[in-house]
C-alpha positions as CSV (number, residue, x, y, z in Angstrom):
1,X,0.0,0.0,0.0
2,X,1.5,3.6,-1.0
3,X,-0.3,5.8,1.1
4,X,-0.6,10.0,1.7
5,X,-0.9,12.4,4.4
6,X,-2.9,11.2,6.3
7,X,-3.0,7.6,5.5
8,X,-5.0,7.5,2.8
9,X,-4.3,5.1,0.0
10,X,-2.9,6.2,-3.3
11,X,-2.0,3.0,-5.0
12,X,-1.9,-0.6,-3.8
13,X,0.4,-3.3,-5.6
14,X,-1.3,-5.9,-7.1
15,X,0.0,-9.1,-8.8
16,X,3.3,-7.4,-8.7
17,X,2.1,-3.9,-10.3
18,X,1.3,-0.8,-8.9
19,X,-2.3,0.3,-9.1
20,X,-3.2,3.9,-8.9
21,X,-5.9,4.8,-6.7
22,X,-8.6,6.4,-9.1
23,X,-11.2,6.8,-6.4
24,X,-11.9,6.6,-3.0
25,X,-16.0,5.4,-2.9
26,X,-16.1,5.1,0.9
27,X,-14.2,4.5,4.0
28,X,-15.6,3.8,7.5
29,X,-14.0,2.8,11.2
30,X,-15.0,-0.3,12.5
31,X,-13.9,-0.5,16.5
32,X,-15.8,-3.8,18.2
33,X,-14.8,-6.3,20.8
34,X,-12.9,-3.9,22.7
35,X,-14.3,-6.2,26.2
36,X,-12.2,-8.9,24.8
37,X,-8.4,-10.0,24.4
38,X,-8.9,-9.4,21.1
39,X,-10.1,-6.2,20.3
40,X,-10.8,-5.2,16.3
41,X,-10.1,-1.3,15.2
42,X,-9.6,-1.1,11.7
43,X,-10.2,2.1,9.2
44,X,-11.6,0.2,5.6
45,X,-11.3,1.8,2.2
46,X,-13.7,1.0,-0.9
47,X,-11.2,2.3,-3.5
48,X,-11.4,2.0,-7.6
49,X,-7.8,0.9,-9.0
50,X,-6.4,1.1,-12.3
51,X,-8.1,0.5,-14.9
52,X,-11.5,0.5,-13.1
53,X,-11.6,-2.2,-10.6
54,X,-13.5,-2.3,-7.1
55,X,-11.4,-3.3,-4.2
56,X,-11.9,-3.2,-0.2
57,X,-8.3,-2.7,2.1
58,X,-8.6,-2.0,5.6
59,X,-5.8,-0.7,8.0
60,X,-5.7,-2.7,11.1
61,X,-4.5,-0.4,13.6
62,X,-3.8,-2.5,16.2
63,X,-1.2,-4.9,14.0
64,X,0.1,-1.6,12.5
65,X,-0.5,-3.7,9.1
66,X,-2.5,-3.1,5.6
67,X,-4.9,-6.0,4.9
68,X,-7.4,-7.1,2.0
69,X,-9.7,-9.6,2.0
70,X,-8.6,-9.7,-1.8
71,X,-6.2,-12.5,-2.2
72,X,-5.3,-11.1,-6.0
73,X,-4.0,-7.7,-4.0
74,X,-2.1,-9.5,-0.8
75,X,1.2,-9.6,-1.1
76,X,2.7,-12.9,-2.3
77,X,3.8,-15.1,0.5
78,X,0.0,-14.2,2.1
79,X,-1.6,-14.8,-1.2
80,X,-0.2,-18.5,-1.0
81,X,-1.4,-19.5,2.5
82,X,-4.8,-17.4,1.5
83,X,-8.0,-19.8,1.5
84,X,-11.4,-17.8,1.5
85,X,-11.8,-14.4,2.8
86,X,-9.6,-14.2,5.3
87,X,-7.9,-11.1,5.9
88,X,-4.3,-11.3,4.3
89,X,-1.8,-8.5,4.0
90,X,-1.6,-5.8,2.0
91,X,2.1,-4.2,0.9
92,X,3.4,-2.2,4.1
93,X,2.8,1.1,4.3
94,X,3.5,4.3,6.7
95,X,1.7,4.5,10.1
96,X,-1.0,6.5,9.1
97,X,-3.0,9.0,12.0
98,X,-4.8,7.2,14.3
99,X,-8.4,7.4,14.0
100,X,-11.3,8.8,17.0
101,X,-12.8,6.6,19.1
102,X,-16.4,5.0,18.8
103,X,-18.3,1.6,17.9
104,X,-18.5,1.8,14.0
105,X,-19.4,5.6,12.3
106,X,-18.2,6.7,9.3
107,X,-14.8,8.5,8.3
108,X,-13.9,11.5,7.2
C-alpha cells in the first residue's frame, strides 16, 4: 500500500504492479470487541484501481498492518497460504494517523 498524508491510500500493488488509486467510494471505522483480548479497530477503504476495478483494504490499527480480503491484492507469501476471505496483507505502508474513538461511524 502507497499511502498519503494522512494515510490515505494512493495506490496498492497488485500481482506485482502498482495500481493507482482512481477513487476513494467510501471509507468507515469499525472499532468492536474492545471487552475482549482481542479487540478489532480497523479504518476500511472501498477504492477503484487502475483500470476500473472495485477493491476493499482495511488498515488494522492494532497490528500496524495493511490488509485485503482480496487475495489477488495481498502480497505474495499471504496470497499462497490465502483460503477464503480471510484477511491477508496488503504491501506495508507508513503508520497513518490514528483514527477517534467509537463503535463503528463513518470516516472523514
Amino acid at each position: 500500500m502507497i499511502t498519503g498524508p494522512g494515510g490515505v491510500p494512493h495506490a496498492v500493488m497488485a500481482q506485482g504492479r502498482r495500481r493507482i488509486v482512481t477513487a476513494i467510494l467510501e471509507d468507515w471505522l469499525v472499532q468492536d470487541r474492545w471487552w475482549t483480548e482481542d479487540p478489532v479497530d480497523r479504518h476500511y477503504f472501498e477504492l477503484v484501481v487502475e483500470p476500473g476495478r472495485r477493491v476493499v483494504v482495511f488498515r488494522d490499527e492494532r497490528r500496524d498492518e495493511w490488509l485485503t480480503h482480496d487475495p489477488a491484492l495481498a502480497a505474495p507469501a499471504a496470497r499462497a497460504r490465502a483460503q477464503g476471505p480471510r484477511d491477508v496483507p496488503a504491501r506495508p505502508a507508513p503508520r497513518p494517523a490514528r483514527p477517534g474513538d467509537g463503535t463503528i461511524r463513518r470516516a472523514g
